[in-house]
C-alpha positions as CSV (number, residue, x, y, z in Angstrom):
1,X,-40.5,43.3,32.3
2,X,-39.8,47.1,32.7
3,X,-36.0,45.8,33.8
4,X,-35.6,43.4,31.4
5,X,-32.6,43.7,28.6
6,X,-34.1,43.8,24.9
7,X,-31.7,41.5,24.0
8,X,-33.4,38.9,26.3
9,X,-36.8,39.4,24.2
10,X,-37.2,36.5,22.2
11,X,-36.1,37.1,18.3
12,X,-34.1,40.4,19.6
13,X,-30.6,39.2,17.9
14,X,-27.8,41.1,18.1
15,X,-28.3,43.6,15.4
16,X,-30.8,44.6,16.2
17,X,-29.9,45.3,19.9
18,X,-26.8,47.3,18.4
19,X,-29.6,49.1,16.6
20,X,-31.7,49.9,19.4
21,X,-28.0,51.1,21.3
22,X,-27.6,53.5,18.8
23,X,-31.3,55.1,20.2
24,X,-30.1,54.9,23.3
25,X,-33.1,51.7,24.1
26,X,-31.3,49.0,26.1
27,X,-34.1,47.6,28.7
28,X,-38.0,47.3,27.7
29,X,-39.1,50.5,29.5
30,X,-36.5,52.5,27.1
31,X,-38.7,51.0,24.6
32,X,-42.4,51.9,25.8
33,X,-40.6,55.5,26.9
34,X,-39.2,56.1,23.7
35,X,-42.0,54.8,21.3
36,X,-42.2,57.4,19.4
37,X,-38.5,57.2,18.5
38,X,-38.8,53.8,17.1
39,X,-42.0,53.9,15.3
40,X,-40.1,56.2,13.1
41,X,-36.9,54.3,13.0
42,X,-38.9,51.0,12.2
43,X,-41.6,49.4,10.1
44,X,-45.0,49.2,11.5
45,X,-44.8,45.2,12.4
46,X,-41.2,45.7,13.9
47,X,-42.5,48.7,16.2
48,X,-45.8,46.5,17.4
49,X,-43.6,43.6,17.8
50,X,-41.4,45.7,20.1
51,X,-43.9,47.7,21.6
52,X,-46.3,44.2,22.4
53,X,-43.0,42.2,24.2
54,X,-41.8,45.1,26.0
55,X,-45.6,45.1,27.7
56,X,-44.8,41.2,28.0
57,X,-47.6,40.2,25.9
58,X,-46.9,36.9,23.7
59,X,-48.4,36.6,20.2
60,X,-51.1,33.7,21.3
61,X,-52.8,32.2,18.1
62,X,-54.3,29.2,17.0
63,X,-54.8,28.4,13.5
64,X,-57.3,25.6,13.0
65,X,-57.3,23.3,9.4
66,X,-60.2,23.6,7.4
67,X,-60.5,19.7,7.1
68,X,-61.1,19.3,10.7
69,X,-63.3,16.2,11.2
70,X,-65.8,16.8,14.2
């Protein structure tokens, strides 16, 4: 993952990979090196989001209905 462009990360368009070029963050290590740098740059949910896929881990949920019949 460490080598891995951001704009392969899935949702990473290409605004905000010419964003992340401006700090100088073009591969997911740039963005666990330079955390900092985009926690201030960014909302909260944008920097997790970032942070999360450049460690390569997937948001995994499951929602259940309320009406399930068991």
């Amino acid at each position: 993952m460490r080598e891995l462009p951001v704009r392969k990360i899935p949702g990473c368009g290409r605004m905000l990979e010419l964003t992340l070029s401006s700090l100088d963050i073009y591969r997911c290590s740039d963005i666990i090196d330079k955390a900092p740098e985009i926690l201030v740059s960014f909302r909260e949910r944008t920097y997790s989001w970032l942070f999360t896929a450049a460690l390569g881990i997937s948001r995994n949920f499951h929602e259940e209905d309320d009406e399930d019949a068991c």
